[in-house]
N, C-alpha and C positions, 0 to 999 in steps of 0.2 A: 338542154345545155350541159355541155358534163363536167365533174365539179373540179375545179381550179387545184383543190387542192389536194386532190391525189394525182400521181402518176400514169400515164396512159399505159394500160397494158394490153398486152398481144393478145389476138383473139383465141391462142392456141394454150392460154393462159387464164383467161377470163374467167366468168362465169356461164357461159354457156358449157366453157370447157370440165367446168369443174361439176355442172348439172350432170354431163352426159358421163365422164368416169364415174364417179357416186352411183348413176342409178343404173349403169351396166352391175357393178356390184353389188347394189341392194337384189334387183330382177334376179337374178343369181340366184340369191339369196332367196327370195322370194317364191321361184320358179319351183326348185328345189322343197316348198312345202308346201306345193298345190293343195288347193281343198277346195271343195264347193262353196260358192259363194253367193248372201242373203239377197246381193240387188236383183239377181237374174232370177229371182222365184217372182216378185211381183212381173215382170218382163216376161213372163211366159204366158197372164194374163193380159197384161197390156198388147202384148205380141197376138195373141188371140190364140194359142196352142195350147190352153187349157182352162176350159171353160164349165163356169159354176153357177148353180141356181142361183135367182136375183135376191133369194133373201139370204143364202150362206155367209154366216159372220166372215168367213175368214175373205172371201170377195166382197164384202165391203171396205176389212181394212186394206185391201189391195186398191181397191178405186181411192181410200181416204190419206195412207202414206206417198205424198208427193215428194218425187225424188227425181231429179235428172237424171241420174247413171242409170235406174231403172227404166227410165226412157227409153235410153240410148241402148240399154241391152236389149228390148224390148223390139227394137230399129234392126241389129242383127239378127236375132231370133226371126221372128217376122223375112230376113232375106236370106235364111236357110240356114245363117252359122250355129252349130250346137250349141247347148248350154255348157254343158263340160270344157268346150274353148276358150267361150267366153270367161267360168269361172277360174279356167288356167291365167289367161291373158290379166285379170282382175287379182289373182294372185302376184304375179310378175310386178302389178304396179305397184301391190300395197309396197312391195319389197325395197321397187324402186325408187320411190318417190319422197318415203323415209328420209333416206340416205341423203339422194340428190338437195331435199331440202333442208337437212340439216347441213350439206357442205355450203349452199347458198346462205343461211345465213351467215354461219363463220365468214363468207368471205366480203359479205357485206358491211364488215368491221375491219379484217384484218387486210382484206385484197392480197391474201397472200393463197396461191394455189396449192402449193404442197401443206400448209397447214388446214386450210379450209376443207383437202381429203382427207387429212388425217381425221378431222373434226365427224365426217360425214358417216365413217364405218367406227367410229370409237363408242356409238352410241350399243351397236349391237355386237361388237366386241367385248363389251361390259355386260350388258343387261343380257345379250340372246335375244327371244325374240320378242320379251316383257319387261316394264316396269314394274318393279314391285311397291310403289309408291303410292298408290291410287287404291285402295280396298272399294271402295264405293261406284268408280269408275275403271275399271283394266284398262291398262294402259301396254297392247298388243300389237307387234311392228310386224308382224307374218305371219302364214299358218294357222290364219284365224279365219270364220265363216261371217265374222262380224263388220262386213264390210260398208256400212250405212254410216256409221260412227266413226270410224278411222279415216274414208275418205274425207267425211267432213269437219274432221280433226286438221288432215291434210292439208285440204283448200286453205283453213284458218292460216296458216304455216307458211301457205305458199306467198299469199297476200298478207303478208308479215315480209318476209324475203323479200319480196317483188318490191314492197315501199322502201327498206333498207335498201335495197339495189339501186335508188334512186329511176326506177322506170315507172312512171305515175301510169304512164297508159296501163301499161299489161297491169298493174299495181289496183287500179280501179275498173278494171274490167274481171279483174279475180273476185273484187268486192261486189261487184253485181251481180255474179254468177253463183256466188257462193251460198245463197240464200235458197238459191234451184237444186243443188247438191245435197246440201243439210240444211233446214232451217233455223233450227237453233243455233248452230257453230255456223252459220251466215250473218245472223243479225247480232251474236257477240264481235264479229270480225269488222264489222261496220261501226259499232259504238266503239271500239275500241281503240279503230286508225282514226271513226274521225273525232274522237277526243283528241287524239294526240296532233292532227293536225290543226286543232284550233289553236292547242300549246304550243307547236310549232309557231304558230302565228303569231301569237301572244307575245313569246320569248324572241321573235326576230323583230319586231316592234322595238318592244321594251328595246334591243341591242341597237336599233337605228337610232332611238331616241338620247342614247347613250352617248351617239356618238356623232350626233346630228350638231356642224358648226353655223356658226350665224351667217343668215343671207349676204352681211358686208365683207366674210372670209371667204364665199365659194369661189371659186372658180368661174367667170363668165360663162363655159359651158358647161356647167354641172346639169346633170341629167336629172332633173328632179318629177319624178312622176304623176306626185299628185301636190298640186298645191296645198296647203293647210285650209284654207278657206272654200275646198269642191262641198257640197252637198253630200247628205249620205247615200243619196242616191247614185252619186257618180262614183264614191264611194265603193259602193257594193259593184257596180260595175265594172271598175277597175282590180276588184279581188275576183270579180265572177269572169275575166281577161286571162288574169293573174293564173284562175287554175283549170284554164280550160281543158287541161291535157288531162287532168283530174277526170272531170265532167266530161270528157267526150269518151273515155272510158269506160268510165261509168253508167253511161247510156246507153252503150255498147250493148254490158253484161247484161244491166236489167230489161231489154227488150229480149236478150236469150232468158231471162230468166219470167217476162212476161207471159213469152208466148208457152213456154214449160206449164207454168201455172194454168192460166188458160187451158190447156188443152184435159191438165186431171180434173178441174172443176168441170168441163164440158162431159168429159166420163164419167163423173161421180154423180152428175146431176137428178138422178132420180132416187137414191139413194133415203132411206127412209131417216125421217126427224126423229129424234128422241128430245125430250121436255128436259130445259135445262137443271130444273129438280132433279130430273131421274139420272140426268147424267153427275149430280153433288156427290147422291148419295155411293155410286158406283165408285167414282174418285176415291171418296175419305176412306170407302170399304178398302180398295186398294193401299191407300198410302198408310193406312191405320195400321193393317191388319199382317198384310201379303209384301207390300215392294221392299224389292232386295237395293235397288240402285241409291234410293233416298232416305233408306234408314240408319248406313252405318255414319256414327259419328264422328267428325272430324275434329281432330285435338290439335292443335297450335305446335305440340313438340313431336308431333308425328313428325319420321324422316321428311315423307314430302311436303310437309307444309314449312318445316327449315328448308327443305329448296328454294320453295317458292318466295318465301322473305328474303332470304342469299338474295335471288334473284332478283327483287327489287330493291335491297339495299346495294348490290354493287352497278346492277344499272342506272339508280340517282348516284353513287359517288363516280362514274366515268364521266357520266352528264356533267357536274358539277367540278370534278377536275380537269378534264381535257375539255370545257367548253370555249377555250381561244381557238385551240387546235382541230378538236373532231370534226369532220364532215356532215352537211347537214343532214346526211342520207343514213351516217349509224347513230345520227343524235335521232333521227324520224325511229330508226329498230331503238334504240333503248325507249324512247317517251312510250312506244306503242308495250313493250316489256313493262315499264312500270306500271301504267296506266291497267294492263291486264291482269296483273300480279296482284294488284290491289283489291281489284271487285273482286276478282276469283278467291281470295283469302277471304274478304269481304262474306259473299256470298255463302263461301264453305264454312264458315265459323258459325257463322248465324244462321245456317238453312231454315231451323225451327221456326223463326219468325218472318219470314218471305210471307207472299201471297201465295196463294195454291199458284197462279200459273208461272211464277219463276219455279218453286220446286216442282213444277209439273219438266224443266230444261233439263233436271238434275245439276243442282248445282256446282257439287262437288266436279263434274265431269271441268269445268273449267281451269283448274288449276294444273289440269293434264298440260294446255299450252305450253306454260311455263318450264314445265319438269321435265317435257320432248326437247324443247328448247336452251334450255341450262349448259348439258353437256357442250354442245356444240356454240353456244355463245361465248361462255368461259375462255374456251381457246382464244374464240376471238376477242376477248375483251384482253387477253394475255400480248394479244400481236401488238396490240393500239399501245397498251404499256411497255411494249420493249423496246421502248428508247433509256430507258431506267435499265442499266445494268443488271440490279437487283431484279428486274420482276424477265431480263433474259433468260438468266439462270433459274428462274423457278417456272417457266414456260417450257425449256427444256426438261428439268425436272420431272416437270406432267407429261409430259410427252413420253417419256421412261418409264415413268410411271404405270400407262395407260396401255404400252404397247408390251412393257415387261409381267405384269402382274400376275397374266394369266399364264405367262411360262413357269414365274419364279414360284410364283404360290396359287396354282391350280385351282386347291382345294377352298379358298378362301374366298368371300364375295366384296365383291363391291360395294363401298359404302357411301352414301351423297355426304357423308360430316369428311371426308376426306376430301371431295370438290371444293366444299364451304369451307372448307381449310385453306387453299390453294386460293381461290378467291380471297379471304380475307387478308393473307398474304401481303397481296398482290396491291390489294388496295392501301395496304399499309407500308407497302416500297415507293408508291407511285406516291402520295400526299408528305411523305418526307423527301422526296426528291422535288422543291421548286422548280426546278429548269426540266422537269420530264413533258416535251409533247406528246400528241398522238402521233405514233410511227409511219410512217409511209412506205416503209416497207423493211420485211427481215434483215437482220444478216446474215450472211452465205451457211455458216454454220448450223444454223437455225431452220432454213431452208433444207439442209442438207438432213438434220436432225425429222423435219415433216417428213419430209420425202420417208428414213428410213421406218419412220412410224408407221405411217400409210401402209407401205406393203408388207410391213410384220401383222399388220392387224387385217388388212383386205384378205392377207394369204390365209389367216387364221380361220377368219369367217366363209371364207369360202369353203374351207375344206370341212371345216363343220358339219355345213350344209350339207355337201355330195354326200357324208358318211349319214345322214340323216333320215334323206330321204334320197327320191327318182326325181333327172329334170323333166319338168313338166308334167306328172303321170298325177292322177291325184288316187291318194290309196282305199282300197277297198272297195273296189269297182265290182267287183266280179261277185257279187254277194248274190246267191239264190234266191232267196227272200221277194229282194228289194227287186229285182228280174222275172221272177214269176209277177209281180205287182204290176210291173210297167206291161208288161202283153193283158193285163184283167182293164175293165171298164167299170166306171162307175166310179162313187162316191168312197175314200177308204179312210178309217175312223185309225186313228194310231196310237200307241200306247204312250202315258206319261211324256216325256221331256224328247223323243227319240224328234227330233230335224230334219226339216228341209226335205221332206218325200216326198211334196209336192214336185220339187226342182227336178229329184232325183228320179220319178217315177212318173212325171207329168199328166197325172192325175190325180184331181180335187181332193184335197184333205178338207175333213169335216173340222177340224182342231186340233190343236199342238200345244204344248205348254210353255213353251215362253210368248207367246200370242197372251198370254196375263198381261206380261208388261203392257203391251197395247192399249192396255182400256185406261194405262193413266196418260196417255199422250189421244187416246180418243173414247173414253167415255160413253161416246155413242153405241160403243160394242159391248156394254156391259152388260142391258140386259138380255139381249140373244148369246152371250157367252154363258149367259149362267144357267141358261135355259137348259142349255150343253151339257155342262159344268153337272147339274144335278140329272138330269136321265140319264149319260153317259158314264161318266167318271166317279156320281155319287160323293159331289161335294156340293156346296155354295160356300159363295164368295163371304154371305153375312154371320157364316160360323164360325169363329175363331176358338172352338170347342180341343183340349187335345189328341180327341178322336180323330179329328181330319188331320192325315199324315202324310195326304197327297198331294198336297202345295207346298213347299219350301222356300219361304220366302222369292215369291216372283215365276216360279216354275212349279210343276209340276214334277214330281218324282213319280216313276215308274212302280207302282203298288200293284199286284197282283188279285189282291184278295178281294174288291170289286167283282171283276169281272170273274175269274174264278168261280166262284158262289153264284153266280147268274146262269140262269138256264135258257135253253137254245130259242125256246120259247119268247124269253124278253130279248135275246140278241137277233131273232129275226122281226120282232116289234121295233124296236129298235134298228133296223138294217130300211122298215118302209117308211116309218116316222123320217126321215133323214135320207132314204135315196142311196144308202150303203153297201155295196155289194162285197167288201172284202173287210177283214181286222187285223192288222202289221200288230202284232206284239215283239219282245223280247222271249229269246228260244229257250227262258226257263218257264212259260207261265204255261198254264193249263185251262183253257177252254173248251169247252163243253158246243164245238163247231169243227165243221171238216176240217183239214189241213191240206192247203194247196204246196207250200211247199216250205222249206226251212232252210237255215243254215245254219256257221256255229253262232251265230249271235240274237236272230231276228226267225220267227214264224210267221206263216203269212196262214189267217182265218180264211172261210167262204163265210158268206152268209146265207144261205140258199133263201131261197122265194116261197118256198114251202117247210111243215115241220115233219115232212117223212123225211129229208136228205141226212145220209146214213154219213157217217164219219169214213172219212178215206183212207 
């Protein structure tokens, strides 16, 4: 039913309309900084196009990372489309979908089209293609290989949007799917909407009861739903009516997100036990010693954690001013803003005393929601206030603001105490003005002011990009190295922190270095990693000695002197222990094995089968 109390707007104005401008300009954007990307490496084993003994660590954490897009790559791969398309197309979207759902939120408060674009490209107008707010968690809109996390960053975002938009179906079929995508940014997305829809509940009660007149004043046809004296069973039935559109949603997603699940358990199933001992000790070695994501500490006057309280201190004062006026759809976006703003501070203040499996989610990564979200709320929290004179002119302001800064002062960066400025404002125009509603829509000026926002800042970001990069090309294709590797066969060991050869070379890597982080989200791979870890690389996990120089918090750095000092003797012990038949280093190091071929950045070893093969 759609809500009484906004204006019907044209479809060529909507939100669909203002999804599809947004995320042609994010894609753009996005296209423009192709890279390889993380979901299509598990998808080449799930696809069956490269295939690894049953006990190699890095194919079990393939079978043990359950992710839907790896699925779904997995689905194309498997009916012939490259992985290189795939990571193109997966680029396009991170870019797009940014955008797109940053302009849906804005306009799920403001219902204003030319602000809600404006809102949608001012995020990477400002920042490019990162926040700098997040040390613990990167907070990365493009051009990044890190696609498991920002998708389901994403999803969180979208099902955020979707319940602001008042569309409960698509709104709860995002919340069921969302669990299949990322699990952790699935099940914060879930406790999050559905706190705030209990308070929803709670707080439309409470307003009935407010304003609920006595049986002998109604109306002979008042439409009363439930009698005071039904049972709670009728009760629950009448709310379990009430939100069917919720529920039938809902059901929807989690049967897609069933049978997802289902099918990695049905592949992983033989997968060997490790003793939940063994998996304690592997964890604390990790989070003690090595992880990078869970150790930096988060301070209350760090920039982004004054966003993140901005943000829920002016999502309780719109709630709480404009609660005659607002819509129930941008009261659903702010309760679900507040409600999230809070644990995620929560959370990030106090990581140190969580239980191991919350800081196993990272929990700093949550307050990312908020700080994606902010920029593009802010506008719309400005639309809703520009019934107050005062807070038109300081909406336009921002808007000048936002679209000028980067003309007038180039060199200068962006700062979130200047947002939190603008917000507090605003809210202090709006609670001195009694008679201010929530607007229904711009004035023409204002309108006119989005509009010239939007295309000073779309134009900006686009041009950026083409000077940046190629559309759709992803760089550094044509590498020797990594080309000799892909025509060889077999097993190839890689140096230090160097990515993704798996994908790129579709043959079996023994180990990589951020495959660390791994063992604190699965544990199980700790002690076949270290197994690795000490015949290979010449570390362990349980030394925190300042001799070991080859871990850096969470990855591995590329160290030379290892392998270097090793003779050919233990590198083809090593080559049959392991199934190895070639070694990818970095084109400055020096081993004591052939050389199939090089380029300027990367070597590619042999390991011969025997110890006569002569150096080439």
């Amino acid at each position: 039913m759609p809500d009484p109390s906004r204006e019907s707007v044209p479809w060529w104005r909507g939100a669909g309309a203002v999804a599809f401008v947004a995320a042609t300009v994010g894609a753009i954007v996005g296209l423009h900084h192709a890279t390889w990307q993380a979901i299509v490496e598990p998808g080449q084993v799930l696809g069956g196009v490269v295939e690894y003994p049953p006990d190699n660590v890095y194919h079990h954490r393939h079978l043990r990372a359950w992710s839907f897009t790896s699925q779904i790559s997995a689905g194309f791969i498997a009916a012939g489309v490259s992985e290189k398309a795939i990571s193109i197309a997966v680029s396009g979207l991170l870019g797009g979908a940014y955008s797109a759902i940053a302009g849906l939120l804005a306009f799920s408060l403001c219902r204003g089209f030319w602000l809600s674009l404006a809102a949608s490209v001012s995020v990477y107008y400002v920042f490019g293609n990162s926040m700098p707010y997040n040390d613990s968690y990167p907070i990365v809109f493009y051009g990044t290989h890190h696609s498991n996390g920002i998708l389901g960053q994403q999803m969180a975002l979208l099902c955020v949007a979707m319940a602001g938009l008042g569309k409960p179906r698509l709104a709860a079929f995002c919340c069921g799917v969302a669990p299949a995508v990322h699990v952790t940014w699935g099940a914060w997305t879930l406790g999050v909407i559905g706190m705030a829809l209990i308070w929803e509940m709670l707080a439309t009660r409470g307003d009935r009861a407010a304003t609920r007149r006595p049986a002998d004043e109604r109306p002979p046809d008042a439409n009363t739903t439930m009698p005071r004296s039904a049972s709670p069973f009728l009760r629950a039935r009448f709310a379990r009516l009430a939100s069917s559109r919720w529920a039938a949603g809902f059901l929807a997603g989690g049967l897609v997100t069933a049978a997802s699940l289902g099918w990695q358990l049905w592949l992983g199933r033989d997968l060997p036990v490790v003793s939940a001992e063994e998996q304690r000790r592997y964890l604390h070695a990790m989070l003690e010693l090595w992880d990078f994501h869970r150790s930096r500490i988060v301070r209350p006057l760090d920039e982004g954690m004054l966003l993140v309280t901005a943000s829920i201190v002016l999502s309780g004062c719109w709630l709480y001013r404009f609660r005659k006026s607002l819509p129930p759809d941008s009261a659903r976006l702010l309760r679900i803003l507040v409600i999230s703003g809070i644990l995620a501070y929560g959370m990030a203040a106090f990581a140190q005393w969580l239980p191991d499996i919350a800081i196993r989610t990272i929990p700093a990564r949550f307050i990312s929601l908020s700080l994606v979200a902010f920029p593009a709320v802010l506008l719309g929290m400005l639309g809703i206030a520009s019934s107050d004179a005062g807070c038109r002119l300081l909406l336009a302001f921002h808007l000048c603001f936002l679209a000028g800064h980067r003309l007038v002062m180039p060199g200068v960066a962006w700062s979130a105490r200047e947002a939190i400025a603008v917000g507090a404002l605003a809210a202090v125009l709006s609670f001195a003005n009694p008679r201010a509603e929530a607007a229904r829509r711009l004035p023409r000026w204002l309108v006119i002011a989005s509009a010239t926002a939007f295309f000073v800042m779309a134009a900006s970001v686009v041009r950026q990009a083409v000077r940046e990069g190629e559309f759709a090309k992803i760089p550094g294709m044509n590498d020797a190295a990594i080309e000799a590797a892909t025509r060889g066969e077999g097993m190839l060991i890689v140096a230090g922190d160097l990515e993704l050869l798996q994908l790129k070379t579709r043959r079996p890597v023994l180990f990589f270095g951020w495959m660390l982080d791994d063992i604190v989200y699965f544990p199980s791979l700790g002690p076949a990693s270290n197994r690795i870890l000490k015949d290979v690389y010449e570390f362990d996990l349980f030394d925190s000695t300042e001799g070991q120089l080859s871990l850096h918090r969470g990855t591995l750095v590329p160290d030379p002197r290892p392998w270097e000092r090793r003779g050919r003797g233990e590198w083809i012990d090593i080559g049959h222990r392991y199934g190895a038949t070639q070694v990818l280093t970095l084109a400055t190091w020096r081993l004591d094995l052939p050389i199939v071929a090089e380029s300027q950045r990367l070597r590619l070893y042999s390991l011969p089968r025997d110890g006569d093969a002569a150096r080439e």
